[in-house]
C-alpha positions in Angstrom: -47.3 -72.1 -28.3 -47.5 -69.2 -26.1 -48.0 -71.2 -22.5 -44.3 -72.9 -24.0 -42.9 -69.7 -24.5 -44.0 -68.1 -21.2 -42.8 -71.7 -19.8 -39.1 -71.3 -20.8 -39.4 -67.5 -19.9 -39.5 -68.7 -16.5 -37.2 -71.3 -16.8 -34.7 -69.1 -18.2 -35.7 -66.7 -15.2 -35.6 -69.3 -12.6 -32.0 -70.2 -13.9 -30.9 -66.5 -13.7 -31.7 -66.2 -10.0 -30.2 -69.1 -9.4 -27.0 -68.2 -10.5 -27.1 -64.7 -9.2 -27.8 -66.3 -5.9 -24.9 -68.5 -6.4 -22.4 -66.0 -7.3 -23.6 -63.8 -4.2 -22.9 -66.4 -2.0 -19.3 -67.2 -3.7 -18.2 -63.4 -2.8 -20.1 -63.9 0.9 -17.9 -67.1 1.3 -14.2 -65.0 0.1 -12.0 -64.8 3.7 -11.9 -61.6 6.1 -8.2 -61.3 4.6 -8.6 -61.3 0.9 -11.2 -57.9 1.4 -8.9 -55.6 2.9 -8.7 -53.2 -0.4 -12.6 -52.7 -0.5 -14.1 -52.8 3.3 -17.6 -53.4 1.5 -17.6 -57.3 1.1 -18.0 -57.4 -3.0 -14.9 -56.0 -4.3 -14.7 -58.8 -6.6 -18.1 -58.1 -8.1 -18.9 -55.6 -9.9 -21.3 -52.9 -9.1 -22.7 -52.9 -12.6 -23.9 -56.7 -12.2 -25.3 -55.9 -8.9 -27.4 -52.8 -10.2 -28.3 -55.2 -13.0 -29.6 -58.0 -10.9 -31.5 -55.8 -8.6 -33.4 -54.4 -12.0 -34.1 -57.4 -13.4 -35.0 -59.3 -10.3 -36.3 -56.7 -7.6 -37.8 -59.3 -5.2 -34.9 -61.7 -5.1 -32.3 -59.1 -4.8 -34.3 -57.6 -1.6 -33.7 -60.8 0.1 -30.2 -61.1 -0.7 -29.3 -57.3 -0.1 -30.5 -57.6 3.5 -28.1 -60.9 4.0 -25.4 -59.3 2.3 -25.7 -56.1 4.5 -25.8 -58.7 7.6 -22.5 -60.3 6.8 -21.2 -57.0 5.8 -21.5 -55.6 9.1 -19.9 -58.5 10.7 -17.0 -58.4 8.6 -16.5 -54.7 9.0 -17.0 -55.1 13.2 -14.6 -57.7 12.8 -12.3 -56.0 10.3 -12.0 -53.0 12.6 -9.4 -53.9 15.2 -7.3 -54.8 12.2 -7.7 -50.9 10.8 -7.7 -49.0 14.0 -3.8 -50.7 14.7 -2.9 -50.6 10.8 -3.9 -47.0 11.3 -2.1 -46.4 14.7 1.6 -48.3 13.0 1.3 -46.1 9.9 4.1 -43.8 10.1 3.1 -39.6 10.2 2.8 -37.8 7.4 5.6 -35.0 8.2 7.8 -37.5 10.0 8.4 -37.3 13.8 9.2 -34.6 15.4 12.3 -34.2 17.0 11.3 -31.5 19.8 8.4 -33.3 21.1 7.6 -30.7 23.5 6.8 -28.4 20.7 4.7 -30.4 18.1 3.9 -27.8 15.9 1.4 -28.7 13.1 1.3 -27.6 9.4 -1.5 -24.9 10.5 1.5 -23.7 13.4 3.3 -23.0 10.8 1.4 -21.4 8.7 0.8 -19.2 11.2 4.2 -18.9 12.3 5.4 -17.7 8.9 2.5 -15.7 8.2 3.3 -13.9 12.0 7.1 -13.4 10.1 5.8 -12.2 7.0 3.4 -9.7 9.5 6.2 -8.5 11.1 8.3 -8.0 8.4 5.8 -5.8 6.0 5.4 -3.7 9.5 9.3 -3.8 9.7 10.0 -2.5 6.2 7.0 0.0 6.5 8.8 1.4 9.7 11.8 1.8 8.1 10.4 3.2 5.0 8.4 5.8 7.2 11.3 6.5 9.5 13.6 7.6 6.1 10.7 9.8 4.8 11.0 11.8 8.0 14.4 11.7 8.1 14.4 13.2 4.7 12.0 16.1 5.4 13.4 16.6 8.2 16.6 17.0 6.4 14.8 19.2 3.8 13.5 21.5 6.2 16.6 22.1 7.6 18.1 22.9 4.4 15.2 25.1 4.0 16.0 26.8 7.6 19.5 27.0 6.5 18.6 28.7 3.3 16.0 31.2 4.8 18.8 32.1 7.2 20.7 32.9 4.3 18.7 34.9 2.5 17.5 36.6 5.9 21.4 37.2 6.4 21.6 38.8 2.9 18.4 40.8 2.8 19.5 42.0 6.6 22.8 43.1 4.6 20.9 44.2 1.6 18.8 46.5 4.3 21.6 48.0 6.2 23.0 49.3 2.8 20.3 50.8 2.0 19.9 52.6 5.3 23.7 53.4 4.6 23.1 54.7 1.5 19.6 56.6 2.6 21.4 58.1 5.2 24.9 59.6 2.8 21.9 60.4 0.7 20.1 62.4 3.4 23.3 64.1 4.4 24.2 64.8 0.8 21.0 66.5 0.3 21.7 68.3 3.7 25.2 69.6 2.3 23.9 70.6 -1.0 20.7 72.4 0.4 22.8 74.3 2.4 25.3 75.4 -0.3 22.6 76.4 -2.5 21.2 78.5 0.1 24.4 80.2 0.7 25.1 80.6 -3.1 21.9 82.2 -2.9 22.0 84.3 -0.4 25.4 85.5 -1.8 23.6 85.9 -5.6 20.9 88.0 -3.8 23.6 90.5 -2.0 25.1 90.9 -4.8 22.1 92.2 -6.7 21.0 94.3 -3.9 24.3 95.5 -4.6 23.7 96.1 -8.1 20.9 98.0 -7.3 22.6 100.3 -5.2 25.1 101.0 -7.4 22.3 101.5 -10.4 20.7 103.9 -8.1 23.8 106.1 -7.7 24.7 105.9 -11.2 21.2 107.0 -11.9 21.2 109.8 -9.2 24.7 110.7 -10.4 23.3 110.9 -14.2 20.9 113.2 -13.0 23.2 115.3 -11.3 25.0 115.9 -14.5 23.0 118.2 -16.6 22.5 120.5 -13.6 26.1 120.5 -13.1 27.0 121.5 -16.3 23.9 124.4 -16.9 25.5 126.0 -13.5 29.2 125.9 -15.2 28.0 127.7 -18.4 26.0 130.2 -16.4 29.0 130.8 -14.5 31.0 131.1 -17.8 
């Protein structure tokens, strides 16, 4: 029972490998032209089946990988003319170019506009700078123009008060000297005083004298 069963195990095996071996030589037999979407030489077969051949059957798939990578090369040495002028006829990508002494690519252009960009930012920075001096320059002028002003009025507001210090001075002047005359007239008139207080008092002396001689003389 068991040397039956291990006897259609490998009968059953034997049959596998023989039609993996068949299909791999079906995809080796397809034409150069029907391959031209997969370059590889099995795009009709399925990876899948191919990872599960090579797992089941390690020592058959060996043998067969080699061929296959044989052919493969051939059909990719002999596929390459085809892809190298398929590749030269495709049209570009951006069109052509209608100055074809200036072929400027996507990266000359990048760098063109960022160049623009550069210069503009530096542009509007220039300008921006050249009106903050224009305005303080225009401040400090109206500053200068103010100071002058109030230097003009404070020169103004000085030479009245020299005007006024000076009528005040000659004011004082006038006043001191009136004063001292007023004075000096106050002063002779009580020396005056005096005098006359003297001889009223010499006179009052004089009196009873007078009038003792008259009643002797009586």
């Amino acid at each position: 029972m068991w040397r039956e069963t291990h006897r259609s195990q490998a009968s059953f095996k034997d049959q596998n490998t023989m039609n993996h071996l068949k299909n791999i030589k079906d995809i080796l037999s397809i034409p150069t032209g029907s391959r031209n979407v997969a370059t590889s030489g099995y795009s009709s077969f399925a990876d899948s089946q191919f990872f599960l051949g090579s797992q089941f059957w390690p020592e058959n798939f060996q043998g067969t990988s080699q061929d296959m990578s044989l052919s493969q090369q051939s059909s990719l040495e002999g596929s390459e003319p085809k892809f190298s002028n398929s590749y030269h006829t495709k049209p570009l990508l951006f069109g052509e170019l209608k100055d074809k002494t200036r072929t400027f690519g996507i990266l000359d252009k990048f760098e063109e506009n960022r160049k623009k960009a550069k210069e503009k930012h530096d542009t509007d920075v220039l300008a921006a700078d050249c009106h903050d001096i224009r305005e303080t320059l225009k401040n400090i002028q109206q500053v200068v123009a103010d100071t002058e002003k109030n230097t003009t009025v404070c020169q103004t507001v000085l030479e009245r008060f020299d005007s006024f210090a000076s009528t005040l001075k000659n004011n004082l002047n006038g006043l001191q000297s009136d004063i001292s005359r007023q004075f000096e007239t106050l002063l002779n008139e009580v020396n005056s005083q005096k005098g006359e207080m003297r001889n009223l008092e010499e006179t009052m002396k004089k009196l009873p004298q007078q009038s003792m001689v008259r009643i002797c003389k009586s």
